[in-house]
N, C-alpha and C positions, 0 to 999 in steps of 0.2 A: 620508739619515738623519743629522741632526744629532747632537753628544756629547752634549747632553742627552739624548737620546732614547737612545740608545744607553747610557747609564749606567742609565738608570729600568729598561729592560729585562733590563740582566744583577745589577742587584741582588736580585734576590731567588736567583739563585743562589749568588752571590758570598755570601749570606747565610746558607746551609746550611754552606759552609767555614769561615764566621766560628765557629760554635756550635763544628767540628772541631779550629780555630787553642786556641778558647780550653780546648779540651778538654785538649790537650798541652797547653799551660801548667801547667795548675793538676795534670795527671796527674805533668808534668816537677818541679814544683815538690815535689808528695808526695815523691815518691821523691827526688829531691836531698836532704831531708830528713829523713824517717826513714834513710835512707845516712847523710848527709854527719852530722850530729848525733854520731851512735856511733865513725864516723871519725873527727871532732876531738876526740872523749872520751879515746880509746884513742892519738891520736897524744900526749896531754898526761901522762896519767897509766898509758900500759898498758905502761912499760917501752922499752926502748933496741929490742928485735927487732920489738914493737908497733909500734913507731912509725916504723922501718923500710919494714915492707910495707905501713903505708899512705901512706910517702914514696912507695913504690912502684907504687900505686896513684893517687895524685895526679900524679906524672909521667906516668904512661900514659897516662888518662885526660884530660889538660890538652895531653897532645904530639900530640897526632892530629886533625884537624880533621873538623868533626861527618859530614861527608859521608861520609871515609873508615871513622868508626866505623858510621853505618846501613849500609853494603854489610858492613864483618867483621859484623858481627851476623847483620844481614838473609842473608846468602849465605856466610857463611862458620858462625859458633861454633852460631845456633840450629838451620840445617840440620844439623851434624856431631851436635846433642845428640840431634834427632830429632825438634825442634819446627817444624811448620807453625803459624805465627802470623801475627793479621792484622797489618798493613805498619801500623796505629793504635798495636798493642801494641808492636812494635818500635822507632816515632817515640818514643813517651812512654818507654821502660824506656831508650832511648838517650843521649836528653836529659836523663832521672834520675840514668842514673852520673853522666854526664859534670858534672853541675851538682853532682851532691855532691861532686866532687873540689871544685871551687870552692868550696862552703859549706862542706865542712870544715876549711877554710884559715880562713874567717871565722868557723865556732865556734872552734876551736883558739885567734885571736886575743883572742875576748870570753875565753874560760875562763884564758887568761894574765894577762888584766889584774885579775882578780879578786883579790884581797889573798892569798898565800899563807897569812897569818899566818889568816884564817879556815878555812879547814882544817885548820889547827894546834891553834886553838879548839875545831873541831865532834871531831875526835878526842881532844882533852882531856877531851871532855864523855863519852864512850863511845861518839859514833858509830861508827860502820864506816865504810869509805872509799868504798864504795859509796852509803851511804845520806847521807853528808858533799857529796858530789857531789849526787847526787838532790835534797836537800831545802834546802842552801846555795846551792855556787856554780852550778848550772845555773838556779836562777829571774835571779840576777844576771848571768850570761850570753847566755843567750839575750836579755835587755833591753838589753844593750850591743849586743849580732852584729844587733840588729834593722834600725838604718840601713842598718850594709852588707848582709846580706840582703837586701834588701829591692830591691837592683839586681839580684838575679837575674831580679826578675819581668821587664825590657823584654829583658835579656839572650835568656832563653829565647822571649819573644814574636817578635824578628827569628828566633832561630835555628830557631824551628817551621816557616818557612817550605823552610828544606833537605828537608822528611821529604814534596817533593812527587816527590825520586827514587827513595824507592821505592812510591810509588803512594798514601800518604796523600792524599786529598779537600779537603786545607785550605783556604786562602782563594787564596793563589795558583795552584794546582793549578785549581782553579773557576773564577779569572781566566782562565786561560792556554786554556780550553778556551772561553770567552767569547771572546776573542783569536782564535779558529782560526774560530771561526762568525762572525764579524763584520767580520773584519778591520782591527777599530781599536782598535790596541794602547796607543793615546797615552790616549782617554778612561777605559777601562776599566783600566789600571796607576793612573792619579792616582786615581782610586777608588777603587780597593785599596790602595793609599797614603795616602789621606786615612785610612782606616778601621783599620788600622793605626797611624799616630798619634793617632787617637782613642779607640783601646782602652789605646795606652798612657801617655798624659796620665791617661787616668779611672782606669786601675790604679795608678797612682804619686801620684795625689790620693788613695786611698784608706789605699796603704800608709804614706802621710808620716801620714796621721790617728792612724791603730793607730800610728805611733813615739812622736807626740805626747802620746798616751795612757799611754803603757806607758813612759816615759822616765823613765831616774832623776835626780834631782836633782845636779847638777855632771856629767851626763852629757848632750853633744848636746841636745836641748829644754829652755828652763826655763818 
């Protein structure tokens, strides 16, 4: 059996992982998100002990490599809690902290570079400091954090493929079991490598579009 042949055959499994790969991403991606967002809020504006514990949380989170955090999760913190969860929920909610530590380093950076003196403004005017933030400097940050954000997405695409230790179906996971029935590790790895860079060529052509889009003037895109 030739590696073509051989690759025609184990695609279509390797293609059930693909849909799995891209499912953590885009799950990893929400929750870095909706996390990381309130994290670099709170580390800018919620006070010296605020900002603190989420020093504290960005160290932990950023010091531990993703393997060692799916086992504490996977066999240590959701057993001790009580939860049996599938090994899909524990890959995405893993890769979600640990990516919000990252992203809220990069909002924290956009919401700095915002002009102080506009919050000085929108409080001038009667806002609240709440709704100063809300309806000023978060539409102008989140359009600056957009570049760098935006390398989360290949970030978390390589590191989906760790969540094959604890039993997630991803695309390596589906290779590797392709590998063990066929014995030919060389055709069936460039193929999941090829596809692999081809998910994230097409995701990082899409996210430069939305930067494009969405760019302020004397900011990155003119």
């Amino acid at each position: 059996m030739n590696s073509i042949t051989i690759i025609l055959e184990s695609l279509p499994n390797i293609a059930f992982g693909l849909f799995t790969t891209l499912g953590l991403v885009l799950a990893a991606l929400t929750v870095g998100f909706l996390v990381g967002l309130p994290l670099g809020v709170a580390q800018v504006y919620g006070g010296s002990l605020v900002s603190w514990c989420v020093g504290v949380y960005v160290w932990f989170l950023r010091g531990l490599p993703n393997l060692v955090l799916l086992f504490l999760f996977s066999f240590g913190i959701f057993p001790l809690l009580g939860l049996d969860l599938p090994a899909f929920f524990v890959g995405a909610t893993v890769l979600g902290l640990r990516s919000a530590a990252y992203q809220s380093q990069t909002f924290r950076g956009a919401l700095l570079s915002v002009d102080p003196g506009q919050m000085q403004a929108a409080r001038s005017l009667g806002m609240t400091r709440i709704t100063a933030i809300r309806s000023i400097i978060l539409p102008q940050a989140l359009r600056i954090a957009l570049p760098a954000w935006s390398n989360e997405y290949p970030i978390l695409l390589t590191d989906s493929s760790v969540c094959y230790a604890i039993g997630v179906m991803e695309m390596l996971t589906r290779a590797s079991f392709q590998v063990s029935r066929t014995s030919a590790p060389t055709p069936i790895y460039l193929a999941t490598a090829a596809i692999f860079i081809m998910l994230n060529y097409l995701g990082m052509r899409g996210l430069h579009y939305i930067e494009k889009r969405c760019s302020i003037p004397g900011f990155g895109y003119r």
